[in-house]
C-alpha positions as a Markdown table, in Angstrom:
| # | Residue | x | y | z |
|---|---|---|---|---|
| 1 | Unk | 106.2 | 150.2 | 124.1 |
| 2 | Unk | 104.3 | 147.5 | 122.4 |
| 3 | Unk | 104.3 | 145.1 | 125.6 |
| 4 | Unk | 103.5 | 147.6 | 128.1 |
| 5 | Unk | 100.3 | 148.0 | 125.7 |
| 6 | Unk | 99.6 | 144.7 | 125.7 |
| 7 | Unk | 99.1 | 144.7 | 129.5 |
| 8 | Unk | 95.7 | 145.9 | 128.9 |
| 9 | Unk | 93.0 | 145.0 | 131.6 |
| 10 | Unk | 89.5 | 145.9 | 132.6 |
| 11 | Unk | 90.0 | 147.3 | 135.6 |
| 12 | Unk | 88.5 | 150.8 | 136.2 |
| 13 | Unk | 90.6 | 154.0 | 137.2 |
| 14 | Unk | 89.6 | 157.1 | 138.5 |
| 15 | Unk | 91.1 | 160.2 | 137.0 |
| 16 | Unk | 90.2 | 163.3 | 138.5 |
| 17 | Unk | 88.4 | 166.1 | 136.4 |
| 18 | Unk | 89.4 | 170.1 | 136.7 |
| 19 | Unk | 86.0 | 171.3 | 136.6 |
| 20 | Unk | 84.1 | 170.1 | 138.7 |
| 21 | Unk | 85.8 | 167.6 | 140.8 |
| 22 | Unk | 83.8 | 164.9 | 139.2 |
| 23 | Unk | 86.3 | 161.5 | 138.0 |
| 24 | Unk | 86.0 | 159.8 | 135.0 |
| 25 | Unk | 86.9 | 156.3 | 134.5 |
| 26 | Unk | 89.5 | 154.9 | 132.4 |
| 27 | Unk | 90.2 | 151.3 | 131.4 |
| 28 | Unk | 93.8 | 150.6 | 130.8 |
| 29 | Unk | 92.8 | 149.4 | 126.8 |
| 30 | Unk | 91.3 | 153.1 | 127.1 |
| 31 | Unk | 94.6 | 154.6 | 128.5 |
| 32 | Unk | 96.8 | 152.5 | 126.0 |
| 33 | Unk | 94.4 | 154.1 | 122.9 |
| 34 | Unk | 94.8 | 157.6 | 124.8 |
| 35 | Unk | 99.1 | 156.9 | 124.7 |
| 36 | Unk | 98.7 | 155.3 | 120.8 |
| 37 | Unk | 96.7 | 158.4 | 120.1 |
| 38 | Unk | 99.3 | 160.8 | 121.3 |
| 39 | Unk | 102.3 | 159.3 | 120.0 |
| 40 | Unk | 100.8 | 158.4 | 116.6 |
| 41 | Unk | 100.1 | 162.3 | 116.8 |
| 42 | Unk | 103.6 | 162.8 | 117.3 |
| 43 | Unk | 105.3 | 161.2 | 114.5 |
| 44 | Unk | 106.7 | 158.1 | 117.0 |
| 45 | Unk | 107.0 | 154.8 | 115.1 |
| 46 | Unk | 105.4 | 152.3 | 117.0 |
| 47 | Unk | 105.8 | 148.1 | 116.8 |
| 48 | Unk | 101.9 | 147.7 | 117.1 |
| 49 | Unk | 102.2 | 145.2 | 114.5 |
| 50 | Unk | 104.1 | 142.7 | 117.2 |
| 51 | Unk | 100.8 | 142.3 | 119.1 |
| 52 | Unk | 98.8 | 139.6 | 118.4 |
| 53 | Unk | 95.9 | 140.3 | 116.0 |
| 54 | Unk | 93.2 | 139.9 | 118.1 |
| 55 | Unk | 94.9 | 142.6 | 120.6 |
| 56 | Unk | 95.7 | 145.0 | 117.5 |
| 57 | Unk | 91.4 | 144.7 | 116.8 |
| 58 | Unk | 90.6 | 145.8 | 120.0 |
| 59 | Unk | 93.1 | 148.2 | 120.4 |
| 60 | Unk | 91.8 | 149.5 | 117.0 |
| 61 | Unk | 87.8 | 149.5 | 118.0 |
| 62 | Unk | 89.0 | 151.2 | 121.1 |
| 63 | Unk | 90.5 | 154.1 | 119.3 |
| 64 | Unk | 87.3 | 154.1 | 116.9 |
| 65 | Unk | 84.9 | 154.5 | 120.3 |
| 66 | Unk | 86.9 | 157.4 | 122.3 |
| 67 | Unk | 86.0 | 161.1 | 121.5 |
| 68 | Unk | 87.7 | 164.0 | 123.4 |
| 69 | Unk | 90.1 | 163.5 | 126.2 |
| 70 | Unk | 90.7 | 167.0 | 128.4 |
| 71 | Unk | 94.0 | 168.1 | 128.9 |
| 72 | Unk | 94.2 | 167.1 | 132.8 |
| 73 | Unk | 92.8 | 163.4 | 131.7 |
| 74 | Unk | 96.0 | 163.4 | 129.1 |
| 75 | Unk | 98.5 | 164.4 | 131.5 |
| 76 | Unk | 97.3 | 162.4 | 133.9 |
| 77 | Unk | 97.3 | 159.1 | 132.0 |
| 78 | Unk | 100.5 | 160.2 | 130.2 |
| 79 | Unk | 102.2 | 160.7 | 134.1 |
| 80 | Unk | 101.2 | 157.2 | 135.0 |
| 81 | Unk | 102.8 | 155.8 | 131.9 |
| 82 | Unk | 105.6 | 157.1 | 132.1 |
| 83 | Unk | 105.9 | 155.7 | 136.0 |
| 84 | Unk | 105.1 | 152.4 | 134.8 |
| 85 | Unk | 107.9 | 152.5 | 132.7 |
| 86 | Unk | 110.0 | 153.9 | 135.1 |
| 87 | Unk | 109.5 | 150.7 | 137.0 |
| 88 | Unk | 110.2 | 148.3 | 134.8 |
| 89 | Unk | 113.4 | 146.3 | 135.7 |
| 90 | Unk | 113.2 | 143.5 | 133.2 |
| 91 | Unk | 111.3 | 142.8 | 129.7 |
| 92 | Unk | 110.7 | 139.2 | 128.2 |
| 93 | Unk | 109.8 | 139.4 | 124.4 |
| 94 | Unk | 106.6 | 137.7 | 125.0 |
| 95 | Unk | 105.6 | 134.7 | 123.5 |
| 96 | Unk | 106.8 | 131.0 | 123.2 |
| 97 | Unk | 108.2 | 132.1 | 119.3 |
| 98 | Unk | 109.8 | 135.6 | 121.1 |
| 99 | Unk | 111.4 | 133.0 | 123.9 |
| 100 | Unk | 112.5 | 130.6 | 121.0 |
| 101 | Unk | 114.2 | 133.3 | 119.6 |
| 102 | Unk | 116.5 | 134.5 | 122.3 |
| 103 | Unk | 117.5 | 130.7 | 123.2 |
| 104 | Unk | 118.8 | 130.2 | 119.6 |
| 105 | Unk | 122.0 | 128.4 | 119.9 |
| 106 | Unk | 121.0 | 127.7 | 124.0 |
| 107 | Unk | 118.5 | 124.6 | 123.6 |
| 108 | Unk | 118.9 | 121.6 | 122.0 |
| 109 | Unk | 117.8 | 121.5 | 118.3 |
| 110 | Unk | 115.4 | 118.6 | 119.3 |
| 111 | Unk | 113.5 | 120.5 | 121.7 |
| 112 | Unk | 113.6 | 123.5 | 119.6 |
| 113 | Unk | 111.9 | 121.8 | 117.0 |
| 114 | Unk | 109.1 | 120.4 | 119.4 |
| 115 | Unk | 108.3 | 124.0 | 120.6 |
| 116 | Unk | 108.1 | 124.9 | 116.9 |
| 117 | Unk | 105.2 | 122.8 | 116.7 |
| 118 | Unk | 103.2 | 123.8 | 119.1 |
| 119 | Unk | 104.1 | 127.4 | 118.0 |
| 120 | Unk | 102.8 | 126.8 | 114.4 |
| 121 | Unk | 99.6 | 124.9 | 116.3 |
| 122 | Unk | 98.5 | 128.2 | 118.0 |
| 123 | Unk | 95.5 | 130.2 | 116.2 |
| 124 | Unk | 97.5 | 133.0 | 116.7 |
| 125 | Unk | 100.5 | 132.1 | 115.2 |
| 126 | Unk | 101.3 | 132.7 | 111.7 |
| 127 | Unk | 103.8 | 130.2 | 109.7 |
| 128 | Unk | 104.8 | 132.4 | 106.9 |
| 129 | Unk | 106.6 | 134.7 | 109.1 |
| 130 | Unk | 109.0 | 131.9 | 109.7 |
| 131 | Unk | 109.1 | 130.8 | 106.7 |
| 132 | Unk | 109.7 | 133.7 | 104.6 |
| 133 | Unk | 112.6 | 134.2 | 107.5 |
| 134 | Unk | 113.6 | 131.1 | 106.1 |
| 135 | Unk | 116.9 | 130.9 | 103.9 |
| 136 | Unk | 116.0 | 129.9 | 100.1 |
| 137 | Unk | 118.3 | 126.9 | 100.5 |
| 138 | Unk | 116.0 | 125.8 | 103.2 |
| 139 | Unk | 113.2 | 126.5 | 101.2 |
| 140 | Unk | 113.9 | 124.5 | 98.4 |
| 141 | Unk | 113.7 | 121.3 | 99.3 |
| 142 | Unk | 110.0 | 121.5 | 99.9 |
| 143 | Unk | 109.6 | 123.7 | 97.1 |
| 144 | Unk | 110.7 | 120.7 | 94.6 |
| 145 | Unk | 108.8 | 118.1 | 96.5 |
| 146 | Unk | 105.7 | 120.3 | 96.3 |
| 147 | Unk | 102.8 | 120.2 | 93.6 |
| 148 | Unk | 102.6 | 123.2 | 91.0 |
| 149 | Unk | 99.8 | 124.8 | 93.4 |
| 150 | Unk | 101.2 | 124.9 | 96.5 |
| 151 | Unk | 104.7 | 126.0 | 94.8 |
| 152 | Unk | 103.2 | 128.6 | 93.8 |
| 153 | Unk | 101.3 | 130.0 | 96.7 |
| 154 | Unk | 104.7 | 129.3 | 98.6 |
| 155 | Unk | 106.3 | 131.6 | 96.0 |
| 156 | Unk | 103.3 | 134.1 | 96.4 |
| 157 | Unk | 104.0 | 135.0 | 100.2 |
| 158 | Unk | 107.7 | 135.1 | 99.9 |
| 159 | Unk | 109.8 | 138.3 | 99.3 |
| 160 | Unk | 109.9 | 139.0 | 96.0 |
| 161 | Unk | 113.9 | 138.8 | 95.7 |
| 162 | Unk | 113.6 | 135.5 | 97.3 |
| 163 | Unk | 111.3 | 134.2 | 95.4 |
| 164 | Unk | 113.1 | 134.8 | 92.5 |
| 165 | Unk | 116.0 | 133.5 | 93.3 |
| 166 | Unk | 113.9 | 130.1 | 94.4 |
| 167 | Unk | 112.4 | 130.2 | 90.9 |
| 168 | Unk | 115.5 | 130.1 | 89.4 |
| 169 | Unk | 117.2 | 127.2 | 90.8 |
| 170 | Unk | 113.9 | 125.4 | 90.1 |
| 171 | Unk | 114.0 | 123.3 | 86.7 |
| 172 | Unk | 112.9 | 125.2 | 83.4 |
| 173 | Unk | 109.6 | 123.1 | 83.2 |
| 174 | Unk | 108.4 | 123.4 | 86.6 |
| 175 | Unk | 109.3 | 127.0 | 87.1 |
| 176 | Unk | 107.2 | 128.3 | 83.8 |
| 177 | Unk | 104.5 | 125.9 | 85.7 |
| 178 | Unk | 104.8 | 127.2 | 88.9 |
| 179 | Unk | 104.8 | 130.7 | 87.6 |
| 180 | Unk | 101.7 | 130.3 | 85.2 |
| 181 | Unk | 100.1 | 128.5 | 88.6 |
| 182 | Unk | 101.0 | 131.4 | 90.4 |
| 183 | Unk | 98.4 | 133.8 | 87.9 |
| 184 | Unk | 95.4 | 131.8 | 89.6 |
| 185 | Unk | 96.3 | 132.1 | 92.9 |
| 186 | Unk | 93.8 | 135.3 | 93.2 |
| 187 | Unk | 90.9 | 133.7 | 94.7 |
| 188 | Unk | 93.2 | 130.9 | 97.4 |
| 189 | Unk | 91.3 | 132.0 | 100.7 |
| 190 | Unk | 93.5 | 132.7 | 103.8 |
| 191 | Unk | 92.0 | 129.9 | 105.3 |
| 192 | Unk | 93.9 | 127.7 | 103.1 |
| 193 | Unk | 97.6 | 129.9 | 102.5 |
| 194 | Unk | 97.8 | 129.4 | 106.4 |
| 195 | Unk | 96.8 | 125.4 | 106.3 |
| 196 | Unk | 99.7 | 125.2 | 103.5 |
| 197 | Unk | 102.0 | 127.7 | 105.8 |
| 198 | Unk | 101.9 | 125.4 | 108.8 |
| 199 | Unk | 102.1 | 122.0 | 106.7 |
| 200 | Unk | 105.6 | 122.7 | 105.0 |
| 201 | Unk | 106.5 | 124.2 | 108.3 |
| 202 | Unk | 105.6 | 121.0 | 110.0 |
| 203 | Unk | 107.9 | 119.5 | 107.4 |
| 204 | Unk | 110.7 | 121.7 | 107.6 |
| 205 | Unk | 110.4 | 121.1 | 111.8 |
| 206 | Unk | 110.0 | 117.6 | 111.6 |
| 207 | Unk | 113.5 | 117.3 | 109.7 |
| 208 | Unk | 115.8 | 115.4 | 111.7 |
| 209 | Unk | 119.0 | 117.7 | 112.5 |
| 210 | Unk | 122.1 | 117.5 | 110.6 |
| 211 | Unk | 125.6 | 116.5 | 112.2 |
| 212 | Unk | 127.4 | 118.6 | 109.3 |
| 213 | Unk | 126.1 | 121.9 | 107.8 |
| 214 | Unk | 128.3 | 121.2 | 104.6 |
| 215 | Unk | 128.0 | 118.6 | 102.6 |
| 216 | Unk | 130.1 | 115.4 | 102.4 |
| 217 | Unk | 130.9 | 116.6 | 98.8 |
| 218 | Unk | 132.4 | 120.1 | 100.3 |
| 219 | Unk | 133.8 | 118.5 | 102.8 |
| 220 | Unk | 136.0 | 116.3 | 101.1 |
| 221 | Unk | 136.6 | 118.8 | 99.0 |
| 222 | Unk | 137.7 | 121.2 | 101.8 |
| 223 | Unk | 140.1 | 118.7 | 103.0 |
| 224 | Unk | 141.7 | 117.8 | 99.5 |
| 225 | Unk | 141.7 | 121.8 | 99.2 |
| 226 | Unk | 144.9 | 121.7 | 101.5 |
| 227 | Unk | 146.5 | 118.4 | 101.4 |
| 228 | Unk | 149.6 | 118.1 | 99.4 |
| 229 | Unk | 149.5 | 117.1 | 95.4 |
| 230 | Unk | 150.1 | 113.6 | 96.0 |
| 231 | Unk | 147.8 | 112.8 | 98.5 |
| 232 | Unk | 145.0 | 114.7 | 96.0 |
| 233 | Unk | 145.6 | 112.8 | 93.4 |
| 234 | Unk | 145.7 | 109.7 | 95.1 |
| 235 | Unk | 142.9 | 109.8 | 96.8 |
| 236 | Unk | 140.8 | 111.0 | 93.9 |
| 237 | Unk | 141.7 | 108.1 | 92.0 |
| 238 | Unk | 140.8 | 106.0 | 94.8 |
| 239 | Unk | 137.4 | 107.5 | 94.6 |
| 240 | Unk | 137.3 | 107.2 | 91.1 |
| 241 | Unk | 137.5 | 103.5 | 91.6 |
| 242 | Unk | 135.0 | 103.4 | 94.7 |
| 243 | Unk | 132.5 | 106.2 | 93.1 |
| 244 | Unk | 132.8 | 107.9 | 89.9 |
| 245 | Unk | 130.0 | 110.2 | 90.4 |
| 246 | Unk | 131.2 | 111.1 | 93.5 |
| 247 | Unk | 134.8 | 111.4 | 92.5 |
| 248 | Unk | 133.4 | 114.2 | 90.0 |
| 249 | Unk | 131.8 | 116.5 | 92.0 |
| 250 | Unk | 134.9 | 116.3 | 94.5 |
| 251 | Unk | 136.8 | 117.3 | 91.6 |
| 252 | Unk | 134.3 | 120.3 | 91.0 |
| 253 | Unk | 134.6 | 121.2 | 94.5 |
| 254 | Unk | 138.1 | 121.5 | 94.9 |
| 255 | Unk | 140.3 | 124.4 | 94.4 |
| 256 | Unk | 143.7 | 125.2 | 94.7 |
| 257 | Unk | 146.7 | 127.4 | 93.2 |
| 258 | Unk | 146.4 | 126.0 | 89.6 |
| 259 | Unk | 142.7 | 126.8 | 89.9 |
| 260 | Unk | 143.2 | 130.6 | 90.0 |
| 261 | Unk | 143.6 | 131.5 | 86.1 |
| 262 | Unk | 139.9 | 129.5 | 85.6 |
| 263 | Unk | 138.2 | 130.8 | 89.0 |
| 264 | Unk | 139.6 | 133.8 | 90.6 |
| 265 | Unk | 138.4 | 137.2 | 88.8 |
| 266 | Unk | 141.4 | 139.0 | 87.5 |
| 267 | Unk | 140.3 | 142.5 | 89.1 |
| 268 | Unk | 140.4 | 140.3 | 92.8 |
| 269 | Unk | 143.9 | 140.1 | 92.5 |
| 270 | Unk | 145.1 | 142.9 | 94.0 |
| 271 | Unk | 142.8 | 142.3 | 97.3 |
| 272 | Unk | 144.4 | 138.3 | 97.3 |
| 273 | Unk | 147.7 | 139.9 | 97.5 |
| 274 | Unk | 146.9 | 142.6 | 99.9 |
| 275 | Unk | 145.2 | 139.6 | 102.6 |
| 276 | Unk | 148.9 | 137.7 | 102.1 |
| 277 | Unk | 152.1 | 138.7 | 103.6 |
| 278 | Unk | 154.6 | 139.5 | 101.0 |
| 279 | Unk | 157.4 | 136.6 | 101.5 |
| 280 | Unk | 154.3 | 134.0 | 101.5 |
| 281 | Unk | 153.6 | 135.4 | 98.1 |
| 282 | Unk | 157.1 | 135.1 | 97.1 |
| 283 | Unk | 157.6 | 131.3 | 98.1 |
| 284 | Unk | 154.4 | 130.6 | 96.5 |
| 285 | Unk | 155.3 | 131.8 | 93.2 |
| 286 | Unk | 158.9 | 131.3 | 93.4 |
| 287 | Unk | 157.8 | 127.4 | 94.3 |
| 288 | Unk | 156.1 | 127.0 | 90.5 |
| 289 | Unk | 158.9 | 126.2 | 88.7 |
| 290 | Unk | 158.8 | 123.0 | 86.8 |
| 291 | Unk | 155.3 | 122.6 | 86.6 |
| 292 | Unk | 153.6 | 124.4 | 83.7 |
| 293 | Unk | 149.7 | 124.9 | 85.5 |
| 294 | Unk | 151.4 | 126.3 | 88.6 |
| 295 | Unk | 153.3 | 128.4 | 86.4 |
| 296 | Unk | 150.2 | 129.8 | 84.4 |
| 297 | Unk | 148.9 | 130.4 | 87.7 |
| 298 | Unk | 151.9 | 132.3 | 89.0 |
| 299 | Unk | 151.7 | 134.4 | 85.7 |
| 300 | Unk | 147.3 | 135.3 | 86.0 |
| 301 | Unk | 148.8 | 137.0 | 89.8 |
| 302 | Unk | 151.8 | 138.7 | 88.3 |
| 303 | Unk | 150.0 | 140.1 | 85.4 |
| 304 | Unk | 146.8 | 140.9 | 87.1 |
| 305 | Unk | 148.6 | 143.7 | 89.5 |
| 306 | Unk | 150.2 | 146.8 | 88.9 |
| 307 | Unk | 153.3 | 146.5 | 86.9 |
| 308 | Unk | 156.0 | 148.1 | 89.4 |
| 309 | Unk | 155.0 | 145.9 | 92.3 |
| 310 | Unk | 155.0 | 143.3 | 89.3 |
| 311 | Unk | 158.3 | 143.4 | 88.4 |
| 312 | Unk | 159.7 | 143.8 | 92.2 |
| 313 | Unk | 158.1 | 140.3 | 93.2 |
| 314 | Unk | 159.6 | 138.9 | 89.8 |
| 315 | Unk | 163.1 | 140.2 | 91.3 |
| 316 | Unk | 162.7 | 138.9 | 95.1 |
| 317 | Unk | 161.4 | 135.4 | 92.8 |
| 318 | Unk | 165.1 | 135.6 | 91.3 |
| 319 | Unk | 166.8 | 136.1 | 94.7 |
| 320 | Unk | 164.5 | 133.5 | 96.6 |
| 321 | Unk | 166.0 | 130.7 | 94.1 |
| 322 | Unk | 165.3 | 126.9 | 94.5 |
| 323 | Unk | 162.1 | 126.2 | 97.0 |
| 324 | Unk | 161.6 | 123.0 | 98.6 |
| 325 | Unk | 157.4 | 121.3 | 97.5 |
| 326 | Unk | 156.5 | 121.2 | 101.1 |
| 327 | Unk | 156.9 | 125.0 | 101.6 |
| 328 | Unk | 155.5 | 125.7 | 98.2 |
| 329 | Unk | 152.6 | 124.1 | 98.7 |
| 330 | Unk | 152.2 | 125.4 | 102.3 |
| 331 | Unk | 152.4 | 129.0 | 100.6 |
| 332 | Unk | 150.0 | 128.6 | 97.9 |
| 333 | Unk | 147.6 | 126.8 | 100.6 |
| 334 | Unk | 147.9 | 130.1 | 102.7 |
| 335 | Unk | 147.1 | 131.8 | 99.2 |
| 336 | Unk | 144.0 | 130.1 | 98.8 |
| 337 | Unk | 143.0 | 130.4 | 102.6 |
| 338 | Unk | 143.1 | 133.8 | 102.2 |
| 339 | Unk | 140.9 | 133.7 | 99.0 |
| 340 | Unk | 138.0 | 131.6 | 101.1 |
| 341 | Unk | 138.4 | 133.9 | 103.7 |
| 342 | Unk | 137.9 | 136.9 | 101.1 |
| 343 | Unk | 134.9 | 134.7 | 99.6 |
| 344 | Unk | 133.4 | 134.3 | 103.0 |
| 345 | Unk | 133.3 | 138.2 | 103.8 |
| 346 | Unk | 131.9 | 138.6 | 100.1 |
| 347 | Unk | 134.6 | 140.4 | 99.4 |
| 348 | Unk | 135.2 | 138.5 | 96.3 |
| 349 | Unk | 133.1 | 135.7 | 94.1 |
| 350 | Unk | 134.8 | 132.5 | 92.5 |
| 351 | Unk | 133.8 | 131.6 | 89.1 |
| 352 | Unk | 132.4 | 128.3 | 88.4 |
| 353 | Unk | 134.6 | 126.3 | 85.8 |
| 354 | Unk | 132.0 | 126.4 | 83.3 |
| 355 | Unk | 131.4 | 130.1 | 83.3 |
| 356 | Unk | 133.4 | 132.5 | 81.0 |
């Protein structure tokens, strides 16, 4: 609907009059106010505010101007909409930032950047509606680098939910600056919100794209997540060695099986055992004997479902008897795939180690 009103022209119409047999002369910006008129009548939601602005004015002072319409007029212009839709074979959304859109994922992220640019260069254009579109991780980067003023008209034209959550991972002193900033930001002129809007989306754009959405900390991390004990633990005290900082927050990002008493919630239990198959559950805790953290861990899963299914996974434990490391560890790495897999539907949250 809103396209076929923005192909609004000057050209002059005749629509024949009952009366007389007199015409009267329609523009199509006058036809589009006629069809606005009658569907706003109607109840119809319409995506006006996908036009550009200036065409959203005019279409506006066009409304304002027009007076009575007869009934012929309004069936007649109605009619011809309807056959101009009727005709329509093919839509395109209009727009270099509607064409950007559809080709997500198509382009290369170079050239998508470029055409970025010159999107956030037209008069038209505005920046915040990509930027509030925008991911807070995204967002934060510039946030920090920012001064207190332009923090806090950035935090002004986000969503408030999103700008809360950006306030919060700022640190304590700049966030109570940012938000005392943010009670003086009454009198910033749009003039200067938009200059602001297209620099950090300039900078955002002009970022250079990343080989690896995680980071070499998570991957690492991921890797260790499923390699057997003794690779682990040799490698991390390689990296001790190499990096201790590093080393650390590898260490923070890892978690297996013995993990699961400090990180898994005890009421997510029962949906960990429901996403594994029963005799990978059983190797997995039958393969913790001997080791005392694998064994606490074994226990948090046993104690953390219901009793009779409990106590019938402790008896098939008795029968399994003696299980070889390799297919212990494969188990409990199943275990834990199933818990990121949980974690990545947000079906579940993992605790941090340092919360209770």
């Amino acid at each position: 609907m809103a396209r076929a009103l923005a192909q609004i022209k000057p050209a002059q119409i005749a629509v024949p009059r009952p009366a007389s047999g007199a015409v009267t002369l329609l523009s199509r910006r006058q036809k589009a106010a006629i069809i606005v008129r009658l569907m706003l009548a109607e109840g119809s939601p319409l995506p006006l505010s996908s036009l550009p602005d200036g065409l959203q004015a005019e279409l506006a002072q066009q409304i304002g101007q027009m007076r009575l319409i007869d009934r012929q007029t309004l069936n007649h212009v109605v009619a011809e909409f309807l056959s101009e839709l009727e005709q329509v074979g093919l839509s395109f959304p209009g727009g270099l930032e509607g064409a950007l859109a559809i080709m997500d994922g198509h382009i290369s992220s170079g050239t998508a950047s470029r055409l970025r640019r010159l999107v956030g260069l037209r008069p038209d254009a505005d920046p915040w509606d990509r930027l509030t579109a925008l991911p807070p991780e995204a967002l934060l980067p510039a946030l920090e680098d920012e001064s207190t003023e332009v923090a806090a008209v950035m935090l002004s034209k986000m969503p408030v939910a999103k700008a809360a959550a950006l306030l919060g991972k700022l640190p304590g002193d700049k966030a109570r600056r940012v938000a005392f900033a943010m009670s003086r930001t009454g009198n910033v002129d749009p003039g200067t919100v938009r200059r602001i809007g297209l620099s950090l989306l300039g900078q955002l754009d002009s970022q250079p794209p990343k080989a690896f959405e995680a980071g070499p900390v998570e991957r690492v991390g991921a890797i260790l997540n499923v390699s057997p004990e003794l690779t682990r633990e040799a490698v991390l005290q390689g990296l001790d060695e190499a990096d201790a900082g590093f080393a650390e927050q590898v260490r923070k990002a890892i978690f297996t099986f013995t993990h699961l008493p400090r990180r898994l919630n005890p009421r997510d239990v029962p949906k960990v055992v429901r996403a594994v198959d029963q005799p990978t559950l059983v190797t997995a805790l039958a393969g913790t004997s001997g080791n005392a953290e694998r064994e606490a861990a074994a226990e948090f899963i046993l104690a953390n479902m219901s009793q009779r299914m409990a106590q019938a996974l402790r008896e098939e434990i008795g029968a399994r008897g003696k299980v070889k490391d390799k297919e212990a560890e494969a188990a409990m790495n199943s275990i834990i795939a199933a818990i990121r897999s949980l974690e990545a539907d947000r079906e579940l949250a993992l605790r941090h180690d340092d919360e209770e």
